[in-house]
C-alpha distance (Angstrom), angle and dihedral (degrees) to the residues before:
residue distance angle dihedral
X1 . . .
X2 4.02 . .
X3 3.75 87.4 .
X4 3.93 90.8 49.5
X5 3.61 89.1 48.2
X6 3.59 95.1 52.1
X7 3.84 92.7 48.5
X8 4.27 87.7 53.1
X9 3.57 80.5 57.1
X10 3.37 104.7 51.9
X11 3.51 91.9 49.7
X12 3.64 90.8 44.7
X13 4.09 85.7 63.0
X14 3.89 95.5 44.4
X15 3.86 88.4 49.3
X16 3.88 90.0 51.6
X17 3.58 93.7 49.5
X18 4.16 88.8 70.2
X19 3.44 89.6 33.6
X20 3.76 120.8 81.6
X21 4.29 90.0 175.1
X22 3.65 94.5 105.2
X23 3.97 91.1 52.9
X24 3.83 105.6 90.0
X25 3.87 100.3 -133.3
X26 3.38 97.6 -173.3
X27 4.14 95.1 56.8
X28 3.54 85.6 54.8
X29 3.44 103.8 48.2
X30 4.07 87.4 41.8
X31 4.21 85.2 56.1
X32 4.01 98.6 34.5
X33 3.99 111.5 20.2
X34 3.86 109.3 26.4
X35 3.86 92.5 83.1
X36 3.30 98.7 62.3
X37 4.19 107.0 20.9
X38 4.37 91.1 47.0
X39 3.78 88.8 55.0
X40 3.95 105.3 28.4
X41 4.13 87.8 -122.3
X42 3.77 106.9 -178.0
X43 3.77 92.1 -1.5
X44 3.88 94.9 -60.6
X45 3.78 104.3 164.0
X46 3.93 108.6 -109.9
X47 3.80 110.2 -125.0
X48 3.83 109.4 -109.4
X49 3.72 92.2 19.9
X50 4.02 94.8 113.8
X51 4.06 96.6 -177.3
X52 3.94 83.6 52.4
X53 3.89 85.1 53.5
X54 3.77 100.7 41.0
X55 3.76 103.9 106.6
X56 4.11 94.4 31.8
X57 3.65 93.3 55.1
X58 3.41 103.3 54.9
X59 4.10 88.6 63.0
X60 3.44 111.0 80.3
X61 3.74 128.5 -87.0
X62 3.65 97.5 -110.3
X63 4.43 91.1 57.2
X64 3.94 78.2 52.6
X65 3.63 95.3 51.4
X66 4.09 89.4 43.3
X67 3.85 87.5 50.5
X68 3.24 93.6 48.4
X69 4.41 100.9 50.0
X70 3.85 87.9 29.1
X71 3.84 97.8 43.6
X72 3.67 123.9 -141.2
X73 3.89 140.9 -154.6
X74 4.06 100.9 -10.9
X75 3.90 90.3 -13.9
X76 3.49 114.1 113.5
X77 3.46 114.2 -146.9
X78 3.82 115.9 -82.6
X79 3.46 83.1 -4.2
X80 3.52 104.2 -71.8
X81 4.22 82.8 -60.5
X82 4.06 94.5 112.7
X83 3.73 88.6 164.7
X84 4.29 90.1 70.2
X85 3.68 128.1 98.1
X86 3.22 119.7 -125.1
X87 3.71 100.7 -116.1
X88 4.29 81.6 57.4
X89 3.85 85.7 53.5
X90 3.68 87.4 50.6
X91 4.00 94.2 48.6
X92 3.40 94.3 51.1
X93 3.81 94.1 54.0
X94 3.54 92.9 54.7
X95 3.71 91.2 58.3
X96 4.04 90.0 46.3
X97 3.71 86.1 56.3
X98 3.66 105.8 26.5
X99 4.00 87.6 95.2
X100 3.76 88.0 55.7
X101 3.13 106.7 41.9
């Protein structure tokens, strides 16, 4: 049964790898993001604001993601928040956008 367990396991962790649903997206953006994408500081997109988001949502999700990790224009990259992973960076984008979507 140990053995079974430890096979769950591993499958649990290869399953969370692709799966960002146990990162809390909206924690992260409410540490990282909020300061700049509640207020529209340096031009930062607010979240639900869907004029604000017109041209950036028509790229796909993946240049968002890159934006967002990599930074871009006044961006820094993840947002200043160099201690994040990148599959945090990319839950916390989904909830910026998930309103605009």
């Amino acid at each position: 049964d140990d053995e079974a367990a430890g096979d769950d396991e591993a499958a649990g962790d290869d399953e969370a790898a692709g799966d960002d649903s146990d990162i809390d997206g909206e924690a992260i953006y409410n540490q990282a993001c909020t300061a700049c994408h509640s207020t529209g500081a340096a031009g930062a997109p607010r979240r639900g604001e869907a004029g604000e988001w017109e041209d950036r949502i028509d790229q796909d999700i993946e240049t968002l993601y890159d934006h967002a990790i990599n930074g871009i224009g006044a961006m820094p990259p993840k947002g200043g928040q160099t201690d994040l992973s990148d599959d945090e960076v990319r839950a916390a984008v989904d909830f910026l956008v998930e309103p605009v979507k």
